[in-house]
C-alpha positions in Angstrom: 136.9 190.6 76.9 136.4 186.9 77.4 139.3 184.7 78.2 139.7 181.9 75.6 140.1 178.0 77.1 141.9 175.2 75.5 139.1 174.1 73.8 138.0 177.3 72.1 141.5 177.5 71.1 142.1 173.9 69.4 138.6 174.5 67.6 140.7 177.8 66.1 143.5 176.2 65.5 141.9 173.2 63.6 140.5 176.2 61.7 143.6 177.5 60.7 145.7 174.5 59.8 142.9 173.7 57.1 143.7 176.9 55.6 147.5 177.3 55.5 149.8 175.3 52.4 151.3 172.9 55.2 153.4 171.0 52.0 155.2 174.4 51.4 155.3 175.4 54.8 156.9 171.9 56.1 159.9 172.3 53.2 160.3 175.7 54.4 161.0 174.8 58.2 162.6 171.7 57.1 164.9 174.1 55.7 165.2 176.2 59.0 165.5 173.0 61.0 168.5 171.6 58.7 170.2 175.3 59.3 169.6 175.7 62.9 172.8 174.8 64.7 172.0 173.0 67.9 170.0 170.5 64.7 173.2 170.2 63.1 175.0 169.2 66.5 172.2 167.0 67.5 172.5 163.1 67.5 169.7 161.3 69.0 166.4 163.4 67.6 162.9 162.5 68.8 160.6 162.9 66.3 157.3 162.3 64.9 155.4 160.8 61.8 153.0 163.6 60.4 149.4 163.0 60.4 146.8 164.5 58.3 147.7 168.3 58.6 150.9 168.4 61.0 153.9 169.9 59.5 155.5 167.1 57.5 159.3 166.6 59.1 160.4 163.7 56.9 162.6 165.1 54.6 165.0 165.1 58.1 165.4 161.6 58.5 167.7 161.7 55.1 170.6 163.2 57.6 173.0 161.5 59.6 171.4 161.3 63.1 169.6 158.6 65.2 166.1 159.4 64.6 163.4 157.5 67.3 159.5 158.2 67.2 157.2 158.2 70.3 154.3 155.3 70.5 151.2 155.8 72.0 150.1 153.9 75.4 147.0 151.8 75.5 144.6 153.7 77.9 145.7 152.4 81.0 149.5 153.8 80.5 150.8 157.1 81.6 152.9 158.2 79.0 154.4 158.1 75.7 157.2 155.7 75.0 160.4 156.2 72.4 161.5 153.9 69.7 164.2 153.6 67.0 162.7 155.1 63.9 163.8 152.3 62.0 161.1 150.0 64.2 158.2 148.6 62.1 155.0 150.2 62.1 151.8 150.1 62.4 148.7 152.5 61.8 147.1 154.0 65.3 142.9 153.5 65.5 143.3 157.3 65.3 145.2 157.4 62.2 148.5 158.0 62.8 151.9 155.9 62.2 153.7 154.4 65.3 156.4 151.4 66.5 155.1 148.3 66.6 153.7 147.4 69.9 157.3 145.4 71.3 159.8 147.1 69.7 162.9 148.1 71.5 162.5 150.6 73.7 164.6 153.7 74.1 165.3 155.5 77.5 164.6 159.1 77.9 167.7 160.4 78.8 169.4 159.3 75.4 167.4 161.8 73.4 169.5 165.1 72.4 166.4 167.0 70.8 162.5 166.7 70.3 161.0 167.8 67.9 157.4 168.3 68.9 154.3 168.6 67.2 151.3 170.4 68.3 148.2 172.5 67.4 149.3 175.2 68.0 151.8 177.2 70.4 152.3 180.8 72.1 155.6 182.7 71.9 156.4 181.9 75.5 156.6 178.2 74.7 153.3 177.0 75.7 151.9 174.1 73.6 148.6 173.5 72.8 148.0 169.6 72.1 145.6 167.4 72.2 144.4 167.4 75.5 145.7 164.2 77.0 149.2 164.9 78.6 151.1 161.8 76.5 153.6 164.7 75.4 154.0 166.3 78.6 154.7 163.3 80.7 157.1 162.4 78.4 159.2 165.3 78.1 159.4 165.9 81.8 161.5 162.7 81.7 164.2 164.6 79.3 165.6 167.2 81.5 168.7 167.3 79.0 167.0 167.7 75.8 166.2 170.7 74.2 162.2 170.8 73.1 161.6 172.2 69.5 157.7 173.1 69.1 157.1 172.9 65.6 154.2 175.1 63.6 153.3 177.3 60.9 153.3 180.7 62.2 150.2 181.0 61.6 149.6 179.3 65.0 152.1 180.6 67.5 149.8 182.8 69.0 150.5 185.5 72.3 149.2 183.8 74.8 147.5 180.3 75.3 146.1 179.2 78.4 148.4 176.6 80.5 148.5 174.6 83.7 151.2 173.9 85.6 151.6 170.2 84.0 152.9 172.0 80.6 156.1 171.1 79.7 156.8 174.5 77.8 159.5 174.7 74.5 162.8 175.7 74.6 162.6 177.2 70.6 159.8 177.1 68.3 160.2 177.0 64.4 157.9 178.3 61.7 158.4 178.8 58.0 159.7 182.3 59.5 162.6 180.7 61.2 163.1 180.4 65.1 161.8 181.8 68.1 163.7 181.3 71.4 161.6 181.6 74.1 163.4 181.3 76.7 164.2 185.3 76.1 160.5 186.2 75.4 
């Protein structure tokens, strides 16, 4: 049996996502999220702005905690950067919402807990992205978080491919509720 690379994998994945309800399944791990106790004792959450089918997190920023969101580097940067949600924003050529180019920036080392979008994960914590790395370079610079992947089950799968670049979750949440996996 062949192997399956990155690519074969986000082409599955896109697959999927266009076939699960992600407006049910987003209230449903809001729900989980909200219940989870290292959420509840959480104060500086990174988190992110869904775009087209990601898992829709929004319902969060109604509780008491600092929310920030990530903004995407021009090509020539290295790595995301972190801003107070309340910065203004401005629509991505890709599509997606971020902080106004200028706004405030936040250190790493503030941030408590991401909460991290993807296409799809494995049950050891590997993430599948995009393919650019903006994700991982960032959370290598938050040793003291703790990295929530985020996903309908749907798309935690057994075992996606990874280099040795992945920055790999701490928990992952579904509509089914939570998966450590640091004892998988």
């Amino acid at each position: 049996m062949t192997k399956l690379g990155k690519a074969e994998y986000r082409k599955i994945a896109k697959e999927i996502r266009a076939s699960v309800d992600i407006k049910v399944i987003s209230r449903q791990i809001v729900n989980n999220i909200k219940n989870w106790q290292r959420y509840k004792k959480a104060k500086d959450v990174l988190t992110y702005w869904a775009f087209g089918s990601e898992i829709d997190l929004s319902e969060l920023n109604k509780d008491n905690k600092k929310f920030y969101l990530s903004r995407t580097p021009n090509i020539s940067s290295l790595g995301l950067s972190i801003h107070s949600m309340d910065s203004e924003l401005e629509q991505h050529k890709y599509g997606y919402w971020q902080p106004l180019a200028g706004s405030a920036i936040v250190a790493p080392e503030q941030i408590d807990l991401v909460l991290v979008p993807a296409l799809a994960f494995d049950d050891l914590g590997n993430r599948l992205g995009y393919g650019k790395g903006y994700y991982d370079r960032l959370l290598a610079k938050m040793p003291q978080a703790e990295f929530l992947g985020v996903s309908a089950r749907a798309l935690i799968f057994k075992n996606l491919p990874s280099t040795s670049f992945d920055i790999p979750m701490d928990y992952i949440v579904s509509e089914d509720g939570l998966i450590n996996t640091k004892t998988n």
